[in-house]
N, C-alpha and C positions, 0 to 999 in steps of 0.2 A: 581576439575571441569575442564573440557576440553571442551572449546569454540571452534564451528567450522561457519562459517560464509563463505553463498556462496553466487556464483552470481546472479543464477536464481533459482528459485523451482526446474525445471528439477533435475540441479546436485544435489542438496537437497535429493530431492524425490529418487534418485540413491544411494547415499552416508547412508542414513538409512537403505536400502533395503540391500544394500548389508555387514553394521553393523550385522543383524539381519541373513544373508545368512552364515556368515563366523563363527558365534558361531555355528549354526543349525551342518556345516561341522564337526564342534568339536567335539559338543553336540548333536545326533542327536535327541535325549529324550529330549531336552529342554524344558522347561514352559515358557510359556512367557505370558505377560501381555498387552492386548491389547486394542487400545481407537478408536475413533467413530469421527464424526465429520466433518469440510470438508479438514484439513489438512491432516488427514493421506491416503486418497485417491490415492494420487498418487505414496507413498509407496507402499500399496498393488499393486496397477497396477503395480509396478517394480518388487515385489515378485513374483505374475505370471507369469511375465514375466521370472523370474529364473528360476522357476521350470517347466515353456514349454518348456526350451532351455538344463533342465535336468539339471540346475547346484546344485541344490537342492531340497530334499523332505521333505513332511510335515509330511510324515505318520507313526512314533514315538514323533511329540510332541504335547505336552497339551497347550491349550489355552487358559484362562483367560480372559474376557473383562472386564474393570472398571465399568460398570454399564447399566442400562436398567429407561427405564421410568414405573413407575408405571401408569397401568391401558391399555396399546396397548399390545396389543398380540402379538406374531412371526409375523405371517403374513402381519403386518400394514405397511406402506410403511415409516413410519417414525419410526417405532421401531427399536433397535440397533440389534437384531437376523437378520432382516431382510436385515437391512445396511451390518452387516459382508458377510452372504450370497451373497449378489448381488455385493462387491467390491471386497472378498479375498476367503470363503469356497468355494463356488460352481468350484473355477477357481481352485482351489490347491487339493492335494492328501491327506489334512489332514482327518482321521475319522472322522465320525460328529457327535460321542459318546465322541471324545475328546476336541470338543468344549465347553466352558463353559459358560455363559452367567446368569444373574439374569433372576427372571420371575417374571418380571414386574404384573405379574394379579395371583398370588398367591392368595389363600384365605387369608391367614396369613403372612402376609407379615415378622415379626419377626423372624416366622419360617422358613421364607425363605432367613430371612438373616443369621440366624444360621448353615443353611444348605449349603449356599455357602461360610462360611467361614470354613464348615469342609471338602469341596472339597477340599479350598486353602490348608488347614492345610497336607491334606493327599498328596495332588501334590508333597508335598515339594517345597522347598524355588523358589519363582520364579526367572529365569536367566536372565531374559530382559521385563524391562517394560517398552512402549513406552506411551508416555503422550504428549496430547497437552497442551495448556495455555489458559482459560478463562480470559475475558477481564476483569476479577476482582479480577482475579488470582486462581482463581479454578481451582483445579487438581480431574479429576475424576468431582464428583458432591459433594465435600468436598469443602463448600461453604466458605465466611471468617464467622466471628463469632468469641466471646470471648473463644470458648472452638471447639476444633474439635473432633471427633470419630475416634477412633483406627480401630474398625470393621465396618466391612458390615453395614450396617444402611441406614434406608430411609432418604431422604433428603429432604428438604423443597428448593424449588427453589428460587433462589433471581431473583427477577424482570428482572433485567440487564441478567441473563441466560435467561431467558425466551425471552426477547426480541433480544438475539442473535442467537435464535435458529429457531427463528417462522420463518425463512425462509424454513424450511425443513417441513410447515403446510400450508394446503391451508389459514388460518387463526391463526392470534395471538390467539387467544380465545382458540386454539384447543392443544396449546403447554400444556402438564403436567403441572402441578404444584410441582409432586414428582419424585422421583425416586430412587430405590435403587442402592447402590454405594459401591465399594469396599472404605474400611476403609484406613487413614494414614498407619495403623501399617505394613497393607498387602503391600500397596506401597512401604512401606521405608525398608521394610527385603526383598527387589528386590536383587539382585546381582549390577546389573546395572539399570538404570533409561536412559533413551536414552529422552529426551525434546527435539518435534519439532515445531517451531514456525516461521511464516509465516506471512508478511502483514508490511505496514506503522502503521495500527488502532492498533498492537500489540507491538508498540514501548516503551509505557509509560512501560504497566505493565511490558516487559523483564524487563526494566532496574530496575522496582520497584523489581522483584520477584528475580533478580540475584545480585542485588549491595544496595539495602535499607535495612533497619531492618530486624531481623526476626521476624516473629508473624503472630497470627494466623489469624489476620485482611486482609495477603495476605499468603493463605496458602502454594502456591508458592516456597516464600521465605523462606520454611523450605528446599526445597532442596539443599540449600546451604550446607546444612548441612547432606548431605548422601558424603558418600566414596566414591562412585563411579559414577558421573553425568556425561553425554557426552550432549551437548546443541548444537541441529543443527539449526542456522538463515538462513533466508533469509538477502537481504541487508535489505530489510523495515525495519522486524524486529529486526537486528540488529543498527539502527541510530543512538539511545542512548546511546550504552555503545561502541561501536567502539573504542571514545577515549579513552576506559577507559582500554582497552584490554593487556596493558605492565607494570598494578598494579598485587599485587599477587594473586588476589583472580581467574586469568584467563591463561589459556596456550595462546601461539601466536596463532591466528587462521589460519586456513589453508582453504585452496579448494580444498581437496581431502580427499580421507577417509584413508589414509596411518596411525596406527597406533592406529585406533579407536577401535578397536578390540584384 
């Protein structure tokens, strides 16, 4: 695990963007794994930012998103097709044949998670998957519970998602209840796992999902347990484990991205 802990979102939001620029440079067929939400906002706006100023192109790699709400179409102002479109596709050179996304209003839903886990399978292995943290430790829409799913699979929302997401609905009432989600198995056979997390309200669960048990009651806290983790905080969300940052389970943290790549 490599713990990186900045001052302000800005250099956060920059220090991710250009994680993800410097593999593309490598790689330029890269897959990557992509999430929704309000944290990774200002990542995309840094990656447009790249790719206006020409320092990188989208237009060899495949894109992945972790999940879709069951029952909103493309179109819907809160749907996640819609969210990539308006923060990162419409601004970048990627094809939008090689965007991938669940569809949330499939007739068959099962069929439809079969089907985008046989995209993932033929992509091959994904090189960078960016993940926020749910304030109950949900990665993706892989909620806690006594058992998780490997694959694709619809997910039952827990209360506590729903009620952190009704900000993005004119009405709590109108938040899903489901939604399809990419599986553990597809998350954790990533190359890299890049965790960005942001906020004071996200201080309990870091330190629960990076330094407490593992289990599936904080799904989170399985990434401990991948090879390859990079963990970008804000101060907020870094508060709790700060002191904890010179035990072994963490590199020294830094305010730059020297290294992360």
């Amino acid at each position: 695990m490599k713990l990186n802990i900045f001052a302000n979102p800005n250099l956060l939001h920059e220090a991710a963007a250009q994680t993800i620029v410097r593999l593309l440079r490598q790689k330029p067929d890269a897959v990557l794994g992509l999430a929704t939400g309000g944290t990774p906002v200002g990542i995309y706006e840094a990656l447009t930012a790249a790719v206006r100023r020409r320092e990188v192109s989208f237009a060899r790699v495949a894109s992945f998103n972790l999940d879709e709400y069951v029952g909103l179409p493309p179109d819907h102002p809160a749907s996640y097709r819609y969210y990539m479109d308006q923060h990162l596709f419409r601004h970048i050179d990627i094809p939008p044949e090689r965007t991938h996304i669940p569809d949330g209003c499939a007739a068959d839903l099962e069929r439809e998670c079969e089907r985008y886990d046989r995209l993932l399978q033929a992509a091959g292995r994904i090189d960078l998957m960016l993940l926020g943290l749910g304030h109950n430790g949900h990665i993706g829409f892989n909620e806690p519970g006594r058992a998780l799913h490997s694959k694709t699979h619809v997910a039952i929302l827990h209360p506590q998602t729903r009620e952190a997401n009704a900000r993005f609905f004119r009405t709590p009432e109108e938040v899903p209840t489901r939604a399809i989600t990419m599986g553990l198995g597809s998350i954790f056979s990533a190359r890299t796992i890049l965790l960005v997390v942001k906020g004071n309200d996200k201080a309990d669960i870091v330190h629960r999902a990076l330094t407490g048990p593992i289990t599936t009651e904080c799904p989170a806290s399985l990434l401990q347990l991948h090879p390859r983790l990079v963990v970008m905080l804000d101060e907020g969300a870094a508060a709790r484990i700060k002191c904890q940052t010179t035990q072994n389970a963490f590199h020294e943290p830094v305010d730059s991205t020297n290294g992360l790549w």
